[in-house]
N, C-alpha and C positions, 0 to 999 in steps of 0.2 A: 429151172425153178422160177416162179411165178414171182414178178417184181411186187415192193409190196403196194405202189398203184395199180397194179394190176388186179391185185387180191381188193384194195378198197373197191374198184370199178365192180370187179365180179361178185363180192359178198356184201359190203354194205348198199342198203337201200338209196336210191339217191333223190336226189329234190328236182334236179334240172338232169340235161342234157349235156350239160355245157360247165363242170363243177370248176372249179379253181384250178384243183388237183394241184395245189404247193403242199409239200412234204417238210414240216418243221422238228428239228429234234429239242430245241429247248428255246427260253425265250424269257428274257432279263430285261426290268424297266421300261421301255417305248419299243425295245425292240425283238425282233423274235427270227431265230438263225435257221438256217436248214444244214445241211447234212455237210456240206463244204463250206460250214462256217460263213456262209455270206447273211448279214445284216437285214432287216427289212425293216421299216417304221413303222408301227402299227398306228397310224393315223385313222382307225376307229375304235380302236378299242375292245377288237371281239364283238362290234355293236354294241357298245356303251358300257359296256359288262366292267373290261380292265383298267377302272377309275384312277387305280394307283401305280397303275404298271402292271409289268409282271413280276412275280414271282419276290413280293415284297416281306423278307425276312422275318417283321411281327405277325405275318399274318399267317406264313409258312411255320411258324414257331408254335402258333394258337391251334393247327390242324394238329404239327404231330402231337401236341399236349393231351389231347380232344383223345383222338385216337388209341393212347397208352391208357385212356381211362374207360371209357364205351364208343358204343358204337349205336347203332340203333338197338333200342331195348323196347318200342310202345306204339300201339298207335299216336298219331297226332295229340293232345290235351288229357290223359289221361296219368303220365308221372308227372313228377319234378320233376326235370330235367336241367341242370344249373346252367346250360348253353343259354338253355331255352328263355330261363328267365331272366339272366342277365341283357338279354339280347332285347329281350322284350323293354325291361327295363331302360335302355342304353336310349331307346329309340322314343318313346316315349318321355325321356328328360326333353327331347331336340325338337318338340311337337309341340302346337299349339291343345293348351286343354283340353278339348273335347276329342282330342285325339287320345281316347287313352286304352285302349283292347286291339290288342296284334293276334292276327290270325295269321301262324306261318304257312305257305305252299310250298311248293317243291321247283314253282314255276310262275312269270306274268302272266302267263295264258289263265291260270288253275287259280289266280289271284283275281281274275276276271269276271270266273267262273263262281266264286265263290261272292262276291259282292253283288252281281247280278241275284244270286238268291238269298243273299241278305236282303237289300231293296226292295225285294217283291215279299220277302216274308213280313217284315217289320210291316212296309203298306200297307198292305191286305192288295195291292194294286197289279196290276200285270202288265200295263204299257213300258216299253222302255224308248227314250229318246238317243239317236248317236248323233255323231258327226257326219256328214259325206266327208270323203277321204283319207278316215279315223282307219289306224289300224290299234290292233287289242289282243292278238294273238289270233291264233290256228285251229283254235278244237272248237266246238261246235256253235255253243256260246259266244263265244270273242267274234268268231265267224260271224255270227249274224249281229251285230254290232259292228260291224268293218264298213268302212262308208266307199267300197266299190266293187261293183259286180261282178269286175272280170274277173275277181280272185274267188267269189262264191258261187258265181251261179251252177257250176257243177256238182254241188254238195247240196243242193235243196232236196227236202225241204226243210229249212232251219226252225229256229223261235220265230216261235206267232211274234203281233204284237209289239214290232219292232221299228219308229220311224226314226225318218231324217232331216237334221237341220244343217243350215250351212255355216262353218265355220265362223268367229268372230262379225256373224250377220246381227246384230240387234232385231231387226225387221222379224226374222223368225221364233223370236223368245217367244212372242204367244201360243206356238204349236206346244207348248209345253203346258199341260193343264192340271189339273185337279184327281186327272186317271191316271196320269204318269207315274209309273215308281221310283222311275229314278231316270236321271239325266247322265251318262256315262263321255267323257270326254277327255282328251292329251290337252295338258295342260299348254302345253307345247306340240302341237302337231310334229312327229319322227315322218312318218312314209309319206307323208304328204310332202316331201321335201323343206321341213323345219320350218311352219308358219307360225309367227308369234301374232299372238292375240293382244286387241288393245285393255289395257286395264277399265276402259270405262264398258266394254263388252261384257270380261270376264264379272265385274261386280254387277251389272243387270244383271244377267247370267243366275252369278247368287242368289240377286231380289227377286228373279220369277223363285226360283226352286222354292224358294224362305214361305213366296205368297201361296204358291201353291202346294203346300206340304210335299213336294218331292225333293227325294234324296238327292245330294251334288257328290258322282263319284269321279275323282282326279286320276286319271291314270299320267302316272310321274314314273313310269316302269324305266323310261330311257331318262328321266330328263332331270332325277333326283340326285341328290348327294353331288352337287357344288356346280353338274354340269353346267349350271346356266350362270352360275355367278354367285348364287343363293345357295345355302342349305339343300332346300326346297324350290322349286320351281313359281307355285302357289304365293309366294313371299313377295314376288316381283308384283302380285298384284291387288297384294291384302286382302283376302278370302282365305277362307279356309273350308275346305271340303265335307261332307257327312261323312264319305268313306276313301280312305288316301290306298293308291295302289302303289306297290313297291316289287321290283326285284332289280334283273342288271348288276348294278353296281353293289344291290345291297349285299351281296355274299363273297364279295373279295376276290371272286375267280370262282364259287363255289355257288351250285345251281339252291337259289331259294328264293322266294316270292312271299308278299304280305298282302292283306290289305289288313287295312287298321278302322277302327271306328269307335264310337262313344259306347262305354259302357253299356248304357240302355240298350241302343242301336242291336250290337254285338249278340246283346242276350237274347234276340229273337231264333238263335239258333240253337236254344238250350232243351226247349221243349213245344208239344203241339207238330213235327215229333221229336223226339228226342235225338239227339246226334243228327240237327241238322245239317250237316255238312260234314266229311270225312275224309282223310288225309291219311294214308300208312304214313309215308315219309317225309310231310310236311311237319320243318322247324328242326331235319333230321340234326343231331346235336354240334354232327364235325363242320357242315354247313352253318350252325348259327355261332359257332366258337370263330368261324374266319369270319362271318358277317360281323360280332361284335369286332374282331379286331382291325378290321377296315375301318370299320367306323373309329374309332377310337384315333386309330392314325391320320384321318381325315382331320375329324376336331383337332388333335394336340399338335398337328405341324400346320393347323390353318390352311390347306391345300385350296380351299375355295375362293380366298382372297386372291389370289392372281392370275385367276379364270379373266376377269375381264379385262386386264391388260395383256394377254396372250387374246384377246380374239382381235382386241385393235392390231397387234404384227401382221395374223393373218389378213385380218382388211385392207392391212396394210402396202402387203407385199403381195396379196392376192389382185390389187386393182390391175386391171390387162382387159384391153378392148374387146376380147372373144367370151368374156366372165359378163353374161347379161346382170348380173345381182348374186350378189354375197348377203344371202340370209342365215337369220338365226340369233342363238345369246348366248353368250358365253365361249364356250368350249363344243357347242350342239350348233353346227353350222352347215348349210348347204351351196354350192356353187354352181348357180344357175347355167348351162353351156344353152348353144345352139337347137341340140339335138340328142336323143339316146344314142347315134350312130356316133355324134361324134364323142360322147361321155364317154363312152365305152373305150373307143381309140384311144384314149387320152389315159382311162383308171389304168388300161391293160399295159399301155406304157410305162406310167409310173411304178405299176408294179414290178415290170422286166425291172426297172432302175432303182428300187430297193424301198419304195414306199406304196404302202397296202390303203388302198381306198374302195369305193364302194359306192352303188348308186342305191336311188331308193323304189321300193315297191310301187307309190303313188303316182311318181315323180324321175323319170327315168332318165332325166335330161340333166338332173343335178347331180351333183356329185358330194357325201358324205365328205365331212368333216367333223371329227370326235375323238380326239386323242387323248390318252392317257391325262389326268390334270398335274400329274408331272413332267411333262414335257417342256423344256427350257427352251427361254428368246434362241440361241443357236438352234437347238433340234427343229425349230418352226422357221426360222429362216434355211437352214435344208432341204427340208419337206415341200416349202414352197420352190424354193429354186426349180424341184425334180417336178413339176405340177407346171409352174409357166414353162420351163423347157418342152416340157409335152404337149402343152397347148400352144407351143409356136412352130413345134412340128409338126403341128396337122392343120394349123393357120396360115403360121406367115405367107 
């Protein structure tokens, strides 16, 4: 009888050559078990997803509630749905004003997807501006917004109409003009190995879109809800966005996506034609019943307050001569090595040793850091221990 990696290898689709292939049976707060009970640390969080841990009691409590009541009943905006509006509602108290219309997805990709044709509808405009080294998701859209080749060039031909500026450049704000519909950017660079942008960048930034009536979309898909030490990522730099993207974190453990925008904004999807934009499962109710109560756990236990004294431990205990640079803010951190040859030695170690890491799409030499914002001073003085021990075995 066929092991049941063998059945994932043989029926599930796969992404790479090379999968993880760890088999986990269940998985509580920072850590997640396999089959003989041995431990792991999840020092990323699912990729930013597992904000409160796993398997957090209120949030598990709001699904099966959800659950004994409906289920999916509608497409996207067409009932009440009390998930839907509470959630809507919840997110919108924690937003700056003009953040005030949630549009739920299923997905960051499809949150992408859908602000991209906000932008160009509202403008009447068709240019769109990215990042080089941006990533935005997978499907087609997000694709051609992705600031590197190696990942797209097999899938052309994408969206016309599509340029690129350089990261936190000032020098390049001018390619932004008057035809642009919108300017799409990580508030925080994820794949590019976690670049933080300077604040006197991001508020230029602002002042082109402002002068020249293009949209500012934030993608905060990884980098929202406390990661960086804020709320909001956006916060760190006093700006606020025309169109905020959200998923990750925002669903508890539960796959949903937003983007959000002004009233006005919003309403370009209502008519000219009608049901701009369509969703079967987007905002689906059991999803936005754990979204709200993530959230809600986040606010009432403060969870974001001790983001930034948890990233000084790891700077702390991460400083070691083979570590080129410890980037990033908050709890969204990357660790510069040598090389992807030797990154890799090093994640695959520590995961033999019981803590799960990860490199990045952009940036193959660093090494993710993102764990749960429940994770305590001991569990990070751990984590690090099993991280310099690895790195002194393939150094010293």
């Amino acid at each position: 009888m066929p092991t049941l990696r063998q059945l994932f290898l043989a029926n599930n689709a796969q992404t790479t050559n090379f999968p993880l292939l760890l088999e986990f049976e269940r998985a509580e707060g920072i850590y997640i078990y396999d089959a003989a009970g041995k431990a792991y640390t999840d020092l990323i969080s699912g990729i930013g997803v597992s904000s409160l841990g796993h398997g957090n009691p209120y949030v598990i409590a709001a699904i099966k509630q959800q659950v004994d009541k409906y289920m999916h009943l509608m497409v996207y905006g067409e009932y009440v749905q009390t998930p839907q509006v509470r959630f809507a509602e919840k997110l919108i108290a924690v937003l700056p004003e003009s953040l005030q219309s949630v549009y739920f997805t299923n997905s960051g990709a499809e949150a992408v997807e859908g602000a991209l044709k906000l932008a160009k509808r509202f403008t009447g405009r068709q240019q769109v501006v990215a990042c080089y080294n941006s990533y935005h998701g997978s499907t087609q859209g997000a694709l051609s917004v992705m600031g590197n080749e190696e990942f797209k060039q097999a899938y052309r031909p994408l969206l016309p109409g599509v340029s690129f500026i350089r990261f936190n450049e000032i020098e390049d704000l001018p390619l932004i003009t008057e035809q642009t519909a919108c300017v799409i950017i990580e508030t925080i660079q994820g794949e590019a190995g976690i670049r933080v942008p300077d604040a006197a960048y991001m508020q230029a930034l602002r002042q082109r879109c402002n002068e020249t009536g293009t949209l500012l979309i934030l993608d905060e898909i990884q980098a929202a809800f406390g990661r960086t030490g804020k709320l909001f990522a956006f916060e760190h730099f006093e700006i606020v966005p025309d169109i905020l993207l959200l998923a990750k974190a925002l669903g508890g453990g539960m796959p949903v996506g937003a983007f959000i925008s002004s009233n006005i904004i919003m309403g370009a999807l209502k008519e000219n034609p009608i049901l701009g934009h369509i969703t079967t499962f987007g905002g689906h109710p059991v999803c936005c019943a754990a979204g709200l109560a993530a959230l809600e756990v986040l606010l009432n236990e403060n969870l974001t307050a001790g983001v930034a004294e948890k990233e000084l431990i790891f700077r702390k205990l991460l400083a070691h001569p083979a570590i080129k640079e410890v980037r990033g803010k908050g709890l969204m951190l990357a660790i510069e090595l040598e090389s992807f040859d030797l990154n890799k030695k090093i994640i695959d170690r520590c995961i033999e040793h019981g803590v799960i890491t990860d490199w990045f799409l952009h940036c193959s030499n660093s090494m993710r850091i993102a764990p749960p914002l429940i994770i305590s001073s001991d569990e990070i003085e751990k984590a690090c221990n099993v991280i310099v021990e690895a790195i002194d075995y393939y150094t010293a």
